[in-house]
Every structure is written in structure tokens, then in C-alpha cells.
C-alpha positions as CSV (number, residue, x, y, z in Angstrom):
1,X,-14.2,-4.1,-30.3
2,X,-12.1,-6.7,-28.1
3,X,-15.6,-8.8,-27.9
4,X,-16.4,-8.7,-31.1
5,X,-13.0,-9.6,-32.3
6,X,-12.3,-12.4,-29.7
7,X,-16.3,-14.0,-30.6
8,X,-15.6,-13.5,-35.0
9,X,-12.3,-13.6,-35.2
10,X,-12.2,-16.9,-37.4
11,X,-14.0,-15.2,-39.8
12,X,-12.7,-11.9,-39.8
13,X,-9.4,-13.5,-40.0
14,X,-10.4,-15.0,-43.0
15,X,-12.1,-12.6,-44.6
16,X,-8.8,-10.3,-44.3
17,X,-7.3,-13.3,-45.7
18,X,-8.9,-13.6,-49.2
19,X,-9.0,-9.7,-49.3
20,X,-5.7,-9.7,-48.9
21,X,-5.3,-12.8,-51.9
22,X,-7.3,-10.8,-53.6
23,X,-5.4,-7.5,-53.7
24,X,-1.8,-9.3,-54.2
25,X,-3.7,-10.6,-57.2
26,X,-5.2,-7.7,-58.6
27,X,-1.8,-5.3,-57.8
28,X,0.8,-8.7,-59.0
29,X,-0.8,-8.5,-61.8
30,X,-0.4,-4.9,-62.7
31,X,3.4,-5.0,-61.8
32,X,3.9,-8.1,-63.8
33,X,1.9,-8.3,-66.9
34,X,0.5,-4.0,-67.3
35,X,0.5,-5.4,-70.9
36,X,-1.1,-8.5,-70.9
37,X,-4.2,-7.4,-67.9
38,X,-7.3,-8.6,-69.0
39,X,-9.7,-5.5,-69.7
40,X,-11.9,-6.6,-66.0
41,X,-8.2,-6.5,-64.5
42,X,-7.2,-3.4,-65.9
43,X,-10.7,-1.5,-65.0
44,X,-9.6,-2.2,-61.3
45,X,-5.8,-1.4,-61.9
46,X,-5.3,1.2,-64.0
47,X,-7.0,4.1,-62.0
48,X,-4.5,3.2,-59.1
49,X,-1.5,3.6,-60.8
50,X,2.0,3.9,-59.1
51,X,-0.3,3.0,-55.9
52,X,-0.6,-0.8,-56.9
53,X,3.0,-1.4,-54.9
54,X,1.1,0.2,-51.6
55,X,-1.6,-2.3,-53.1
56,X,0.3,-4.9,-53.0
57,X,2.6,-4.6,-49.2
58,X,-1.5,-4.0,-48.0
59,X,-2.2,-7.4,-49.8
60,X,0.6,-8.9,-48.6
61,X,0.0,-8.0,-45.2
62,X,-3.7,-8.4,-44.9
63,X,-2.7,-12.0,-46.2
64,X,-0.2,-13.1,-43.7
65,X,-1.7,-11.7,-40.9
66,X,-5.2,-13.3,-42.1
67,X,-3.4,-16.4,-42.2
68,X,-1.7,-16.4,-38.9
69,X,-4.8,-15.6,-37.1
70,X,-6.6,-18.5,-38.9
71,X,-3.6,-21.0,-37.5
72,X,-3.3,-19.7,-34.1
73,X,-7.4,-19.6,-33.7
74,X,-7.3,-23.5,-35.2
75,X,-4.7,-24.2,-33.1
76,X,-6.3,-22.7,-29.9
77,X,-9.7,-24.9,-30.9
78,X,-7.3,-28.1,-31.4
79,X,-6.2,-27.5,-27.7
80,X,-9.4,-26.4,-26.4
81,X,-11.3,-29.3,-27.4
82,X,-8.5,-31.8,-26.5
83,X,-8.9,-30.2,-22.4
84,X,-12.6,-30.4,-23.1
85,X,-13.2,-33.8,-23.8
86,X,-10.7,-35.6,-21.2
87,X,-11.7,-38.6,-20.0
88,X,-10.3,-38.2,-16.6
89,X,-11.7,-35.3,-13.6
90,X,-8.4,-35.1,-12.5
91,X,-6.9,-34.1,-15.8
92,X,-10.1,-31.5,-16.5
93,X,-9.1,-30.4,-13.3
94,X,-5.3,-30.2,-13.9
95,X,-5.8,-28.4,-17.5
96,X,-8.5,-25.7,-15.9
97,X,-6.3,-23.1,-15.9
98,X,-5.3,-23.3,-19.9
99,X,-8.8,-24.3,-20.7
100,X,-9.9,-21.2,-19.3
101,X,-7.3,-19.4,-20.8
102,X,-7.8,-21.2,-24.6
103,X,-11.7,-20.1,-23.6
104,X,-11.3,-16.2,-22.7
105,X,-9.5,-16.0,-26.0
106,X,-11.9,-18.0,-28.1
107,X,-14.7,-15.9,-26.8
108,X,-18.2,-16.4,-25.1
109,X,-19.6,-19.8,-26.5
110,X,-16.0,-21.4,-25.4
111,X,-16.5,-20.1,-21.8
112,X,-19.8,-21.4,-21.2
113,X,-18.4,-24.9,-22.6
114,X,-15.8,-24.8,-20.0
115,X,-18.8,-23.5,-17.5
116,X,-21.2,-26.8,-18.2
117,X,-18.2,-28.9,-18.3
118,X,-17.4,-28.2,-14.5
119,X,-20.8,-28.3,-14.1
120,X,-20.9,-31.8,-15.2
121,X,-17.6,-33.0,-13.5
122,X,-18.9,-30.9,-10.2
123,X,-16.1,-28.5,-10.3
124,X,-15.9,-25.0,-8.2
């Protein structure tokens, strides 16, 4: 699971976020307007009942934890691809040791980058 997570986890992360926008929706809407639900709403709603408050702290924390895997993945690319693309060996060489630890997080594809990149720039 730790590959598969490490190599997709942009879009995993993302997919637990909308599911997660979509549940705080669905379960917001419930608490808020039970009158008012439009009858689409209140086909999905009404057979959960009381549940729609576990509905909703599952929403909530499919959300934010969707979200903070989406910042700290685009975050980890920012940085990647700034040590990636330096100008200078003696930099490339300086940064090797985050690069490879921004690439063993990213997953597979990042590695080889790093791999042809030393290639290129003759590194051991």
C-alpha cells in the first residue's frame, strides 16, 4: 500500500477531498435546512438519519486531510523541481540529499529524475 500511496497520492488526496466536500454538503444540508432539502438531497439524507452528524465529522475530516495532502504533495513538487533544475553541479550536488529525500516521498517517476539528473551532471 506504501507504493501505491507514495506513486497516486495527488490524486487520492484529492479524491478524499471532493468526497469529503461532498459529504459536508450532503450531511450540512440535512442539519441546516431538513425542511427546505431538495427531494435529490433528501433521497440521500433521509435514510441516514441521526447518522448525518457522523456524516458530517467523516466529511469534515476526509476534507482537511484531502487538503493537507494536496499542499504538502504541491509543496514537495515546488521544492523538487527547484533542486532539479539548478543551474549549478555544485548546488545539485549540495541539495542531493533533500532531492532524494523530496523523490522517495513523491514516488518512482521522481527517483528516476533525480537518477538521470546525476547521470547528466556525472554524479555517483
Amino acid at each position: 500500500m506504501g507504493k501505491i500511496w507514495r506513486n497516486y497520492k495527488l490524486p487520492i488526496s484529492a479524491v478524499m477531498f471532493i468526497a469529503g466536500l461532498l459529504l459536508l454538503f450532503f450531511s450540512t444540508y440535512y442539519l441546516m435546512f431538513y425542511k427546505q432539502q431538495p427531494e435529490f438531497v433528501k433521497s440521500i439524507t433521509e435514510p441516514l438519519g441521526n447518522w448525518n452528524y457522523w456524516v458530517f465529522l467523516l466529511g469534515l475530516v476526509l476534507a482537511a486531510t484531502g487538503a493537507w495532502y494536496i499542499y504538502d504533495t504541491l509543496r514537495k513538487l515546488r521544492e523538487f523541481f527547484e533542486y532539479l533544475h539548478s543551474d549549478s553541479k555544485a548546488t545539485f550536488r549540495n541539495n542531493l540529499a533533500d532531492l532524494m529525500y523530496l523523490a522517495e516521498h513523491l514516488g518512482d517517476r521522481y527517483v528516476k529524475m533525480v537518477e538521470e539528473k546525476k547521470r547528466e551532471w556525472k554524479i555517483k
